[in-house]
Backbone as ProteinMPNN parsed JSONL, in Angstrom:
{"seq_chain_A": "XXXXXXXXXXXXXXXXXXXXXXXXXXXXXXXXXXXXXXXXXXXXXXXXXXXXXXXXXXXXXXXXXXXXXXXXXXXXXXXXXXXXXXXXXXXXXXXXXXXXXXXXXXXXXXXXXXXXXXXXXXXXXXXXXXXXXXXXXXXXXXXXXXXXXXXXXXXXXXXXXXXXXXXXXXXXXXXXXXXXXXXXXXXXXXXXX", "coords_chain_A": {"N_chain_A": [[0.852, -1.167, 0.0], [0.652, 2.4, -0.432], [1.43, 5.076, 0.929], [-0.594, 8.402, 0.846], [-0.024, 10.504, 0.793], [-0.776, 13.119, 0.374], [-4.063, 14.377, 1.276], [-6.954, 15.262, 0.148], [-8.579, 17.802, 1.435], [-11.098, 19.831, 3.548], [-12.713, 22.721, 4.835], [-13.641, 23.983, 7.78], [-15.816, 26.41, 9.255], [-13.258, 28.258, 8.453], [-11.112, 26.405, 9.421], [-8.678, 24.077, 8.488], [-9.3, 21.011, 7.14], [-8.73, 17.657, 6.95], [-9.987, 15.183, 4.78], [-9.92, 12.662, 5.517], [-10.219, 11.479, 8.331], [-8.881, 10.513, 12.004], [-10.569, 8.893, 14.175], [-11.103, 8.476, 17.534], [-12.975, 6.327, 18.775], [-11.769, 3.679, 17.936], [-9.477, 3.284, 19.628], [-10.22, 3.465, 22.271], [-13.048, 2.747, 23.113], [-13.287, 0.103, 24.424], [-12.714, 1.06, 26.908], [-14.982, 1.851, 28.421], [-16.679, 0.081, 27.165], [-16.026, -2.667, 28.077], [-13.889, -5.452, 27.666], [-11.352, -6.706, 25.654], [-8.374, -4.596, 24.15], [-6.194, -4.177, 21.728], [-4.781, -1.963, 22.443], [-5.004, -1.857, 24.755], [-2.922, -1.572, 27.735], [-0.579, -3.6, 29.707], [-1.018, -2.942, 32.081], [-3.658, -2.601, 32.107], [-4.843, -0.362, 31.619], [-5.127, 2.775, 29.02], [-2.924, 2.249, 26.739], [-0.817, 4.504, 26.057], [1.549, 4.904, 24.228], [1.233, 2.792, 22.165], [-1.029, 4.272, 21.035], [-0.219, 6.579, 20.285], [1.705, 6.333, 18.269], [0.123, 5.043, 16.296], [-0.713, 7.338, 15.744], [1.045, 8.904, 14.99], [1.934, 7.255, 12.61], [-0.256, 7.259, 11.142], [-0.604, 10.517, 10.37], [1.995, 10.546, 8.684], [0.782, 9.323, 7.086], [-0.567, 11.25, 5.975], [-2.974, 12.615, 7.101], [-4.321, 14.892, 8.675], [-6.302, 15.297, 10.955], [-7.472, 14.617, 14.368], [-9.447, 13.064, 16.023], [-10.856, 13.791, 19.456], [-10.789, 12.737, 22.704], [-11.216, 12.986, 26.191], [-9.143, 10.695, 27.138], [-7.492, 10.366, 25.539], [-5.757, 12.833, 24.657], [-3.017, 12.841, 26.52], [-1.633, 11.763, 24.501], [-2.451, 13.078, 22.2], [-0.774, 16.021, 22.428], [1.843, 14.623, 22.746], [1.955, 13.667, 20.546], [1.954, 16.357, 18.605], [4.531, 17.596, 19.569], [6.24, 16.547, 18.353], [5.765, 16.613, 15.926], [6.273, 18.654, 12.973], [4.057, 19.055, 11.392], [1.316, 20.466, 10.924], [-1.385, 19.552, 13.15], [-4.684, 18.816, 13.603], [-7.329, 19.495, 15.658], [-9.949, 17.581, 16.653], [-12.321, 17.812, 18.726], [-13.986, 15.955, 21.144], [-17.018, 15.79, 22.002], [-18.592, 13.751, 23.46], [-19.338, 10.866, 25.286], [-19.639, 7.392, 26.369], [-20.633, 6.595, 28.573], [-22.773, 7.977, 28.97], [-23.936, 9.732, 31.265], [-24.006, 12.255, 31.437], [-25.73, 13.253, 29.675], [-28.963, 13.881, 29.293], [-32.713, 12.875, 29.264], [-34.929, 14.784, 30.781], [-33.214, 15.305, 32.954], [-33.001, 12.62, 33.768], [-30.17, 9.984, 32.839], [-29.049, 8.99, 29.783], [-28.391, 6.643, 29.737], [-29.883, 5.4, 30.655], [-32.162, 5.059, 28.803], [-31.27, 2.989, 26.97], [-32.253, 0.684, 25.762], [-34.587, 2.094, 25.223], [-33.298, 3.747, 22.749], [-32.062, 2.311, 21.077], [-34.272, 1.287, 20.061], [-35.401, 3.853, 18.8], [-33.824, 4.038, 16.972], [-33.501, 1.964, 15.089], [-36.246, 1.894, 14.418], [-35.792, 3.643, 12.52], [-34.491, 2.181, 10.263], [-33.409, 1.272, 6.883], [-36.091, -0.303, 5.228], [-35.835, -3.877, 5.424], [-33.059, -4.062, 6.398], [-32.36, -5.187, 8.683], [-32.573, -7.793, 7.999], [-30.963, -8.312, 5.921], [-28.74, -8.406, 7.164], [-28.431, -10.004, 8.983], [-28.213, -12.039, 7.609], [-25.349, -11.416, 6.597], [-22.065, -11.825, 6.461], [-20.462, -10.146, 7.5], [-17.035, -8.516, 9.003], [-16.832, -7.964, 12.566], [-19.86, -8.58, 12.992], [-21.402, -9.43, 15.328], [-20.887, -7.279, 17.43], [-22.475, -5.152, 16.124], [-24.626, -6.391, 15.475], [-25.397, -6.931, 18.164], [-26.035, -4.234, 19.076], [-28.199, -3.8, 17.646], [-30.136, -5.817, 18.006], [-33.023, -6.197, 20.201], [-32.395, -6.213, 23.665], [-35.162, -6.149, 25.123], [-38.629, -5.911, 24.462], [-39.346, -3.265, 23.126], [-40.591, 0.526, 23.369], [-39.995, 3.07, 20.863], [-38.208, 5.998, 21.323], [-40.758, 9.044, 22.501], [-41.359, 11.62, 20.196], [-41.407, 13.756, 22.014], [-40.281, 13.514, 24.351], [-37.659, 13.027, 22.978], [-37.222, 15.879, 22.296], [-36.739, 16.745, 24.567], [-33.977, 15.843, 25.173], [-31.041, 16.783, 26.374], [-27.469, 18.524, 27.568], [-25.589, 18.104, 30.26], [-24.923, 21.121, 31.777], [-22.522, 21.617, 33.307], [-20.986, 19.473, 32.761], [-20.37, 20.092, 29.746], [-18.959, 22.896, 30.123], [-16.782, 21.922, 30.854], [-15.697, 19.908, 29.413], [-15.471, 21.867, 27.177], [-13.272, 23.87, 28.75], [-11.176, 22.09, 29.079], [-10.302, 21.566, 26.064], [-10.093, 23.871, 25.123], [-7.66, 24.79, 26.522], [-6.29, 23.174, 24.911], [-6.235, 24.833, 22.616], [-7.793, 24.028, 20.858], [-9.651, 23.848, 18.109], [-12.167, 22.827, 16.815], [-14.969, 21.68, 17.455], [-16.986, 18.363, 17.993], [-20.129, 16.017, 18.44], [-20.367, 12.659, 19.241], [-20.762, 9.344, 19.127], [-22.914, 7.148, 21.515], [-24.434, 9.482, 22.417], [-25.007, 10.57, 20.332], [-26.028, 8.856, 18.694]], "CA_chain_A": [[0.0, 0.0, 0.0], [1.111, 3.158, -0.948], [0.963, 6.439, 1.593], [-1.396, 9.224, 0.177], [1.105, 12.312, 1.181], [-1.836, 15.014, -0.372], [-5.2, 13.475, 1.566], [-7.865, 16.364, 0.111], [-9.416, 18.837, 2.965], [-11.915, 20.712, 3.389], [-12.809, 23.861, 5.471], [-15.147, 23.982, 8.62], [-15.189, 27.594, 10.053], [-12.108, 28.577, 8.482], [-9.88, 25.763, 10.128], [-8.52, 23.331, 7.226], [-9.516, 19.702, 8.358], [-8.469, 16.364, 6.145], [-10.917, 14.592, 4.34], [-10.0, 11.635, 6.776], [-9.906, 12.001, 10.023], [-8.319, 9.492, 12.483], [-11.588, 8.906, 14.941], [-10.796, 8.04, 18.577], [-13.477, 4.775, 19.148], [-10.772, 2.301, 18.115], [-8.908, 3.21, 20.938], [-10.681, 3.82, 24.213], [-14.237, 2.42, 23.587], [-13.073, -0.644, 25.265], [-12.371, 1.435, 28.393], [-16.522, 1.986, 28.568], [-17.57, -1.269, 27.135], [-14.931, -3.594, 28.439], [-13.479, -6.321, 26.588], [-10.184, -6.7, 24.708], [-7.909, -4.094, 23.081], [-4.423, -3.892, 21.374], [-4.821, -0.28, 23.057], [-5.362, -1.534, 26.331], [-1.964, -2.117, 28.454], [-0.699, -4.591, 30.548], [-1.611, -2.758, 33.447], [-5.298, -2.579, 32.384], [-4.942, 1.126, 31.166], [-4.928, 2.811, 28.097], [-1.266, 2.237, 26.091], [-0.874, 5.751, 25.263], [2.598, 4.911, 22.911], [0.579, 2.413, 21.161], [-2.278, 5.06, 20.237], [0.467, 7.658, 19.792], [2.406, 5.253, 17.473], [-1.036, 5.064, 15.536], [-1.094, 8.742, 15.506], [1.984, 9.156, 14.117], [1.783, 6.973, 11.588], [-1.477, 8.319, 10.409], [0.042, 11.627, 10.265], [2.625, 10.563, 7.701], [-0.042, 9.081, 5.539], [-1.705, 12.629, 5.393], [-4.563, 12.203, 8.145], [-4.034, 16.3, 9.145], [-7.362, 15.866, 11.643], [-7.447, 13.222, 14.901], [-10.6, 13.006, 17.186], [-9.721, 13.412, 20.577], [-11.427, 12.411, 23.901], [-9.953, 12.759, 27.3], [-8.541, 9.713, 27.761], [-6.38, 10.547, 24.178], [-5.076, 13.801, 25.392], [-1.508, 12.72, 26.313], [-0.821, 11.417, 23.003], [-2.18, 14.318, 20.836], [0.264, 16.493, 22.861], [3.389, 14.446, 22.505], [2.024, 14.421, 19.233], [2.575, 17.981, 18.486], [5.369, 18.099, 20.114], [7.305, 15.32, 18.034], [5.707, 16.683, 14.215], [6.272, 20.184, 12.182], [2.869, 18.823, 10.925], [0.165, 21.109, 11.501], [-2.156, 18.503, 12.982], [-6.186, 19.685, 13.925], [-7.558, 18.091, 16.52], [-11.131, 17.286, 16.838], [-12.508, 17.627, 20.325], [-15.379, 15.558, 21.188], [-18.256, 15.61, 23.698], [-19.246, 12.362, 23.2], [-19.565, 10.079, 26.213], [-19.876, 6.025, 26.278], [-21.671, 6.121, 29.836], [-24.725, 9.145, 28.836], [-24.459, 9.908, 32.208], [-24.049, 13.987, 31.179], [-26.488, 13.597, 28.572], [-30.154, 13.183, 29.742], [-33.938, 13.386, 29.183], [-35.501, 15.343, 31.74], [-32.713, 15.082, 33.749], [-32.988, 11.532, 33.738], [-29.311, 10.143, 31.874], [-29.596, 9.066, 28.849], [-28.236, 5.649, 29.815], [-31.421, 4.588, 31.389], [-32.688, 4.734, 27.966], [-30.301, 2.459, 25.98], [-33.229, 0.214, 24.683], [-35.237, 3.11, 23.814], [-32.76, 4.48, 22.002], [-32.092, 1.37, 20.019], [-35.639, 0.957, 19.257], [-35.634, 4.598, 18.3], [-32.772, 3.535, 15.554], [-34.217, 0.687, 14.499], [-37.636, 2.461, 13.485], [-35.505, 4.485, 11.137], [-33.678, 1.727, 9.214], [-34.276, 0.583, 5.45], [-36.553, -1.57, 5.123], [-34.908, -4.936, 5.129], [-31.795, -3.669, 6.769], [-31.476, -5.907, 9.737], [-32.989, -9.384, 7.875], [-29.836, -8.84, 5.64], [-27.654, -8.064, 8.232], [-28.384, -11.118, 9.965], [-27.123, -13.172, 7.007], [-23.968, -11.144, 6.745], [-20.743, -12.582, 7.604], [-18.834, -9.367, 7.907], [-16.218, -8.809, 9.994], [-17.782, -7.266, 13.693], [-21.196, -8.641, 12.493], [-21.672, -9.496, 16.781], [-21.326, -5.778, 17.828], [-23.467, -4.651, 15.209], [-26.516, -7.322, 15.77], [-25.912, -6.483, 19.274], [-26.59, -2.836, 18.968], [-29.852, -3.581, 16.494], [-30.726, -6.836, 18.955], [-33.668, -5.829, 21.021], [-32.797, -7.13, 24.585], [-36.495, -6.571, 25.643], [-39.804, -5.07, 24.079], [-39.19, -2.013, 23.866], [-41.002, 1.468, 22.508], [-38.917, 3.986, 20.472], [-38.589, 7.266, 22.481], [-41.593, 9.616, 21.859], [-40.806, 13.277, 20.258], [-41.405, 14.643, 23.232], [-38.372, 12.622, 24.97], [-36.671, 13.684, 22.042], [-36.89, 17.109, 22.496], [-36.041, 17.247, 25.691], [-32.378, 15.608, 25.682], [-30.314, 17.719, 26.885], [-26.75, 18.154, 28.303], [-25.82, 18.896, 31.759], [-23.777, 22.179, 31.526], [-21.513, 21.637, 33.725], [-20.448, 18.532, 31.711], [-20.14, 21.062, 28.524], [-18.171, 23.513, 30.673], [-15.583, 21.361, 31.605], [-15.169, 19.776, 28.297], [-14.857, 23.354, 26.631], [-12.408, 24.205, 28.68], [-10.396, 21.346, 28.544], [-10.036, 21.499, 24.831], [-9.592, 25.687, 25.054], [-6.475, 24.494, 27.093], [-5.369, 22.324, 23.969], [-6.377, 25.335, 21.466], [-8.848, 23.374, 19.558], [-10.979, 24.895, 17.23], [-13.335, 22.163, 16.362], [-15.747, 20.33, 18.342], [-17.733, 17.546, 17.567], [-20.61, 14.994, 18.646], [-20.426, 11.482, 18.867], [-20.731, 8.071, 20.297], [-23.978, 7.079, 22.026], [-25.365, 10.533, 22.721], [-25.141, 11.364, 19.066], [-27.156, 8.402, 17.843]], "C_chain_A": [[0.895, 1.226, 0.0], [0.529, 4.314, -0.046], [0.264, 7.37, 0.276], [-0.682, 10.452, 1.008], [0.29, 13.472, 0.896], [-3.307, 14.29, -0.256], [-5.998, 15.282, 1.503], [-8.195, 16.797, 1.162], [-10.057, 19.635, 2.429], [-11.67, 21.666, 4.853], [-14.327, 24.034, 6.467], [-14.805, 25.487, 9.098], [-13.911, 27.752, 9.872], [-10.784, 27.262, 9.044], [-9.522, 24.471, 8.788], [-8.47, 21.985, 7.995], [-9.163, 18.528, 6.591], [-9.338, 15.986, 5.952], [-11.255, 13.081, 5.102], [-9.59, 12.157, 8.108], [-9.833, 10.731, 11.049], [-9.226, 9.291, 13.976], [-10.869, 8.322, 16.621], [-11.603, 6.911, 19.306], [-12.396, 3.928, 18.973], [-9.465, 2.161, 19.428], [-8.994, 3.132, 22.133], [-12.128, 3.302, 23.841], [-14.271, 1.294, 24.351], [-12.677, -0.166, 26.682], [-14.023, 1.863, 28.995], [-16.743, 0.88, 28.358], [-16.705, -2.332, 27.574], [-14.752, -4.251, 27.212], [-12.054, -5.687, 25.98], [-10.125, -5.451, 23.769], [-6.682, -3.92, 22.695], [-3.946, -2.525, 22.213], [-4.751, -0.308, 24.733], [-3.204, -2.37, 26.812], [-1.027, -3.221, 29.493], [-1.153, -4.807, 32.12], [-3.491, -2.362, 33.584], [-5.83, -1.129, 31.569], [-4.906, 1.059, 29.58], [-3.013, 3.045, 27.567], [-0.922, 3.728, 25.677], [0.582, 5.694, 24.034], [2.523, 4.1, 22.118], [-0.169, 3.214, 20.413], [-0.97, 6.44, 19.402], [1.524, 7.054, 18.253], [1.369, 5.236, 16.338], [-1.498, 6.451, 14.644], [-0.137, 9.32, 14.588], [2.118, 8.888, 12.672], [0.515, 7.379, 10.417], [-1.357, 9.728, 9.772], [0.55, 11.611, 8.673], [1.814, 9.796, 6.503], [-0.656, 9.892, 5.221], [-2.353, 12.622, 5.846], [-3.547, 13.448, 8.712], [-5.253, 16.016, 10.42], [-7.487, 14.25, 12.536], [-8.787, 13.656, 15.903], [-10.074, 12.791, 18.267], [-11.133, 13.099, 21.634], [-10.177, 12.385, 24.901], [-9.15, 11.592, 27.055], [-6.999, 9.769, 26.507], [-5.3, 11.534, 24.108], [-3.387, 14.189, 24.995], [-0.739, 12.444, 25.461], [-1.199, 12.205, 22.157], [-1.1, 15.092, 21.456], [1.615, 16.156, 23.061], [3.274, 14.165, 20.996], [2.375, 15.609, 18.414], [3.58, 18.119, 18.978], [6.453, 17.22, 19.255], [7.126, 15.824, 16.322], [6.019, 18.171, 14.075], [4.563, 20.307, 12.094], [1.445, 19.767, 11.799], [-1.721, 19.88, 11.808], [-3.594, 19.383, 13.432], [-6.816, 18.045, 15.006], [-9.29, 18.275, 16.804], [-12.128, 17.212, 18.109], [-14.245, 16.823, 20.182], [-15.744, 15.343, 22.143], [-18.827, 14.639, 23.697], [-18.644, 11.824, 24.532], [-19.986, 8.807, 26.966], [-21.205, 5.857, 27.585], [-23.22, 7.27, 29.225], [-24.649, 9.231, 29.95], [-24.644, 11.747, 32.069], [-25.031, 14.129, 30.606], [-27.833, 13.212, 28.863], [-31.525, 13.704, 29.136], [-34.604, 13.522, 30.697], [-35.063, 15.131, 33.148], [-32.555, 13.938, 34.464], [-31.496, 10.845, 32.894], [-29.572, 9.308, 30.619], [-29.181, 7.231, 28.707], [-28.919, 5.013, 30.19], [-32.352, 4.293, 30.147], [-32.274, 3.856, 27.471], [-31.46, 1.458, 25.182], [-34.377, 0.592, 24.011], [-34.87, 4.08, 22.749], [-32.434, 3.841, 20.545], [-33.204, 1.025, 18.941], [-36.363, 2.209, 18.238], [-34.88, 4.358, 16.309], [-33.137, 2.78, 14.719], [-35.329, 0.79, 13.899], [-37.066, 3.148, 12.306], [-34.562, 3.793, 10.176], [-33.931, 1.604, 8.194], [-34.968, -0.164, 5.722], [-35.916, -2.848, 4.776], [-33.624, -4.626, 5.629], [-31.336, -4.814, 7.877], [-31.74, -7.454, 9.47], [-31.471, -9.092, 6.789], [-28.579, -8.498, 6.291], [-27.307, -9.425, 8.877], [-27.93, -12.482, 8.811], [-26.293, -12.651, 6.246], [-23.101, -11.892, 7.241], [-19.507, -11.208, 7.502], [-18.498, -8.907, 8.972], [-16.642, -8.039, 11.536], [-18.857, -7.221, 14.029], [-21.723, -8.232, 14.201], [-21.782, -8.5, 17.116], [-22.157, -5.178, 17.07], [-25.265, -5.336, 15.571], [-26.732, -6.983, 17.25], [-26.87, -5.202, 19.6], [-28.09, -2.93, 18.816], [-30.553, -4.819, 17.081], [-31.632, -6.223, 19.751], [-33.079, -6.976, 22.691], [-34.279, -7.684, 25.475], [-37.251, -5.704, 24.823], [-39.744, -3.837, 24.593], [-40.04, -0.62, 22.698], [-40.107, 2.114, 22.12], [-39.5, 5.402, 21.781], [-39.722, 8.063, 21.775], [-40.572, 11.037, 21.408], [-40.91, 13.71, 21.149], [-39.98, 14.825, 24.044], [-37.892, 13.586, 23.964], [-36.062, 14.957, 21.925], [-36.631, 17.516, 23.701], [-34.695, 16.573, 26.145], [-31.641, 16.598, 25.388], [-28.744, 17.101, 27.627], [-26.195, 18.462, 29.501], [-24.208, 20.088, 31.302], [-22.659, 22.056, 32.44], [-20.588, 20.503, 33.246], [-19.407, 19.28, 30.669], [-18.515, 21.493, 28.846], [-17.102, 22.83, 30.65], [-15.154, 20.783, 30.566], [-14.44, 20.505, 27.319], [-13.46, 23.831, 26.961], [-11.186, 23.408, 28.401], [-9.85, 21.938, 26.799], [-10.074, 23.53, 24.501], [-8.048, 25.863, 25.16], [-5.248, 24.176, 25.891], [-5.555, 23.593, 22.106], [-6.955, 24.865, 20.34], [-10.003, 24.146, 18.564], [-12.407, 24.545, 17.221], [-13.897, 21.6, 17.891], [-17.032, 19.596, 18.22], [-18.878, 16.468, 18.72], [-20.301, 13.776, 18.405], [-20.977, 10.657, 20.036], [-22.48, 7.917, 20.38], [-24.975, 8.394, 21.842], [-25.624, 10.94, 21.361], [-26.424, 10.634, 18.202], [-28.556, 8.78, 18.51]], "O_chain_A": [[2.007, 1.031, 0.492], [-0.667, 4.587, -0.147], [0.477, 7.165, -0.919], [-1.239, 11.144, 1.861], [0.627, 14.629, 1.144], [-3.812, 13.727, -1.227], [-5.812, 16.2, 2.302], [-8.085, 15.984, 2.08], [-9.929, 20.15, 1.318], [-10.801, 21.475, 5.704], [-15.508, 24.152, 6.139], [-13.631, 25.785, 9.315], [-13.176, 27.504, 10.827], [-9.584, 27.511, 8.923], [-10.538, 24.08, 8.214], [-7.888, 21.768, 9.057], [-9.425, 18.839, 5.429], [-10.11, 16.209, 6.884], [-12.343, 12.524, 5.246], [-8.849, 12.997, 8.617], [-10.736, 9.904, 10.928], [-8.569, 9.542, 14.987], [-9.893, 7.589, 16.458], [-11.12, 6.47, 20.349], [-12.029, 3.361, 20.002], [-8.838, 1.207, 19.89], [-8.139, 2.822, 22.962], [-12.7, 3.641, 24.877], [-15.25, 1.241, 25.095], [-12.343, -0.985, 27.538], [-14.068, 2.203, 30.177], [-17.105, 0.283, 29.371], [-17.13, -3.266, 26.894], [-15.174, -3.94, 26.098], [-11.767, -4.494, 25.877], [-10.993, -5.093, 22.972], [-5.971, -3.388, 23.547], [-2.78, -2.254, 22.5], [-4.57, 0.558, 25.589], [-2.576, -3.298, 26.304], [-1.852, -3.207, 30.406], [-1.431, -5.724, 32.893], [-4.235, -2.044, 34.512], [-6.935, -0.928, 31.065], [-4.758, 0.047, 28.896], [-2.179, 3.831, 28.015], [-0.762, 3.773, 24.458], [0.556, 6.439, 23.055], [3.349, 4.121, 21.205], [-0.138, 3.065, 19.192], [-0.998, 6.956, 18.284], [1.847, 7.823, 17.348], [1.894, 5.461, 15.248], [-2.145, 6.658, 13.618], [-0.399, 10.051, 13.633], [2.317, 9.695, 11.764], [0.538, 7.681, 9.224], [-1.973, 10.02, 8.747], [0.035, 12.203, 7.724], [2.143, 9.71, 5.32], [-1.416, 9.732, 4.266], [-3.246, 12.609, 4.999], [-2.391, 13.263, 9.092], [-5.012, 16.94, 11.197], [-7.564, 13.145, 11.998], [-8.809, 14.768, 16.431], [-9.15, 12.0, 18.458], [-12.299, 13.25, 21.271], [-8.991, 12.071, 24.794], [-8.1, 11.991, 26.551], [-5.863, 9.322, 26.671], [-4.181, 11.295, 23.655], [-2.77, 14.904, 24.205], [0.47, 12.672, 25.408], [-0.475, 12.288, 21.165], [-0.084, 14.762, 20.845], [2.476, 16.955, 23.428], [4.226, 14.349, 20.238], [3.216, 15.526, 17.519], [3.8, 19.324, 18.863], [7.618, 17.31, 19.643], [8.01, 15.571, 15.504], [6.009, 18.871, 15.088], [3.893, 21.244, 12.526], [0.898, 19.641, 12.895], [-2.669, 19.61, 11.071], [-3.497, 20.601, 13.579], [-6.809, 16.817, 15.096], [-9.661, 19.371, 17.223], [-12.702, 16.127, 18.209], [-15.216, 17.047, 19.46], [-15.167, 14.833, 23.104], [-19.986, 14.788, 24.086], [-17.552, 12.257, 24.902], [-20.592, 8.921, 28.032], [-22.275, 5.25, 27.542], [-24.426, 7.026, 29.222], [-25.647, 8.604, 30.302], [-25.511, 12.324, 32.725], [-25.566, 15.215, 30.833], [-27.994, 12.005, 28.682], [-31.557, 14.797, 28.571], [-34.747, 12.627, 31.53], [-35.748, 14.906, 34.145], [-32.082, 13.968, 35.6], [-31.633, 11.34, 31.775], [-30.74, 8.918, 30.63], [-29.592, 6.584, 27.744], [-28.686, 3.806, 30.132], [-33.233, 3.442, 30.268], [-33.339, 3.306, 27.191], [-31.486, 1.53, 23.954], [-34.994, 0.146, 23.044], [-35.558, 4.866, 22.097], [-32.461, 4.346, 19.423], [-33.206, 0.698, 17.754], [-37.248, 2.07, 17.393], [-35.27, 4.471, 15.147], [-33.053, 3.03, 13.517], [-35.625, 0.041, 12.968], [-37.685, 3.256, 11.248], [-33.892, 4.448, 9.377], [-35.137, 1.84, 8.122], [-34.605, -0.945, 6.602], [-35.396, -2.853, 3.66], [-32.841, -5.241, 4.906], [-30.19, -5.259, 7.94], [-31.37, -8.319, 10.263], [-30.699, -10.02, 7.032], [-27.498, -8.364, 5.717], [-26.191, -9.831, 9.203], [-27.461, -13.575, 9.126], [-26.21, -13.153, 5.125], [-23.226, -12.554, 8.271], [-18.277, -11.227, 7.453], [-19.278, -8.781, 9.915], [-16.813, -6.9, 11.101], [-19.304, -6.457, 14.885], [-22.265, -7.161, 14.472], [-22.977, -8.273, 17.304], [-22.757, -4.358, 17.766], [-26.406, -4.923, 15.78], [-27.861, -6.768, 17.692], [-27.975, -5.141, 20.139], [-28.966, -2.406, 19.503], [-31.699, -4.948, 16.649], [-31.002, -5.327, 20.313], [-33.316, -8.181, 22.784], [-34.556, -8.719, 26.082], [-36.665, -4.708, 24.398], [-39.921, -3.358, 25.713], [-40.075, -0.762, 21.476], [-39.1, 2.016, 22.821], [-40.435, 5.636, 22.547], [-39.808, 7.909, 20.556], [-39.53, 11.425, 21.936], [-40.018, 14.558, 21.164], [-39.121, 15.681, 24.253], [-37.767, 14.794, 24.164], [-34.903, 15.225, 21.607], [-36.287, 18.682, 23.896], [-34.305, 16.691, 27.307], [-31.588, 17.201, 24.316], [-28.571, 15.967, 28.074], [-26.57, 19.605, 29.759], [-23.093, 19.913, 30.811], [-21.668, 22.643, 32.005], [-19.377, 20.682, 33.377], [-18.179, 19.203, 30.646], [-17.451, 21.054, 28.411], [-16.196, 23.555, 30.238], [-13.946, 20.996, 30.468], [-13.383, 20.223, 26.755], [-12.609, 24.135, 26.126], [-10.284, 23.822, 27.673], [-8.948, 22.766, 26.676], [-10.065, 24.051, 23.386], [-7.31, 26.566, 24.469], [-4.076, 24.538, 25.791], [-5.184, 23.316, 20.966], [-6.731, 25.162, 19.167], [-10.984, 24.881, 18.674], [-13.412, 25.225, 17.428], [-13.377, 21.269, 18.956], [-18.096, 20.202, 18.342], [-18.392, 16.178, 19.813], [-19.887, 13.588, 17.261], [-21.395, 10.907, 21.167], [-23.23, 8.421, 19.545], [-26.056, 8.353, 21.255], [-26.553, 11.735, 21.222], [-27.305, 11.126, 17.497], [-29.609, 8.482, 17.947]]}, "name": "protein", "num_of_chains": 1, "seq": "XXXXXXXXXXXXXXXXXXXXXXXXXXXXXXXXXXXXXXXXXXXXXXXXXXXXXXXXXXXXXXXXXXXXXXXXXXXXXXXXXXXXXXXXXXXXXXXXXXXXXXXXXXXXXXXXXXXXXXXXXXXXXXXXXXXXXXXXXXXXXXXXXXXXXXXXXXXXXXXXXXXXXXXXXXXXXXXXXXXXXXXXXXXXXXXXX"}
């Protein structure tokens, strides 16, 4: 395989971002959902000179833009500190537990099978009968997701319009990533679907 040294970008608010962008789930969602990761350490933690090692190399294939989450932090910053490379870093408020993120001050993790069932009302038609005779690779986390564990309703609009995030959550994310001079900041994860 052949590095791509000139990976197109585009422009969000002025800040020039890569057309790929090097997401931060493959590294730390196993520190929320347990289970096995090349990322995880021998002491249980996250490897941070594995992910940074990842980062690097990404770099030199032209990936200008990395998603960050706390737990990633220490390795965008010895990142920058090791390239010329004007890297962009992606800050995200995304949150595996939903405990910041709630309906009616309720978190949003108390929903998790009305959130699924919300998802699941909006698929193709036929989306999860050929899913289920897929054989590609992660099929298990995927059928899990779109698996009902119990009868469940989708959330009403109402719900809907009232998730919300707790500001002092926000706050503290903001500044964090003010700290690191970030420009961007993004949704993801759970709270996003």
């Amino acid at each position: 395989m052949r590095p791509l040294q000139n990976i197109p970008s585009f422009q969000i608010e002025g800040v020039e971002v890569s057309k790929v962008i090097l997401g931060c789930d493959a590294f730390i969602s196993w520190l929320y959902q347990s289970g096995d990761s090349p990322f995880k350490g021998s002491d249980g933690n996250l490897d941070i000179s594995k992910v940074l090692e990842v980062m690097k190399i990404s770099v030199s294939y032209g990936v200008k833009c990395i998603g960050l989450s706390p737990p990633l932090i220490e390795a965008f910053v010895r990142l920058q500190d090791k390239t010329d490379e004007e890297i962009v870093g992606l800050g995200s408020l995304q949150e595996w537990t939903c405990k910041n993120f709630t309906i009616d001050d309720v978190p949003l993790a108390n929903y998790d099978e009305e959130i699924k069932a919300s998802v699941r009302q909006k698929l193709p038609k036929g989306y999860l009968a050929d899913l289920a005779q897929s054989n590609m690779p992660g099929l298990e986390f995927i059928q899990s997701f779109f698996a009902p564990n119990r009868a469940t309703r989708p959330l009403t609009q109402s719900q809907i319009d009232s998730i919300g995030m707790k500001p002092e959550f926000f706050t503290r994310r903001l500044e964090l990533y003010k700290k690191l001079n970030l420009q961007l900041v993004q949704f993801g994860g759970t709270a996003a679907d």
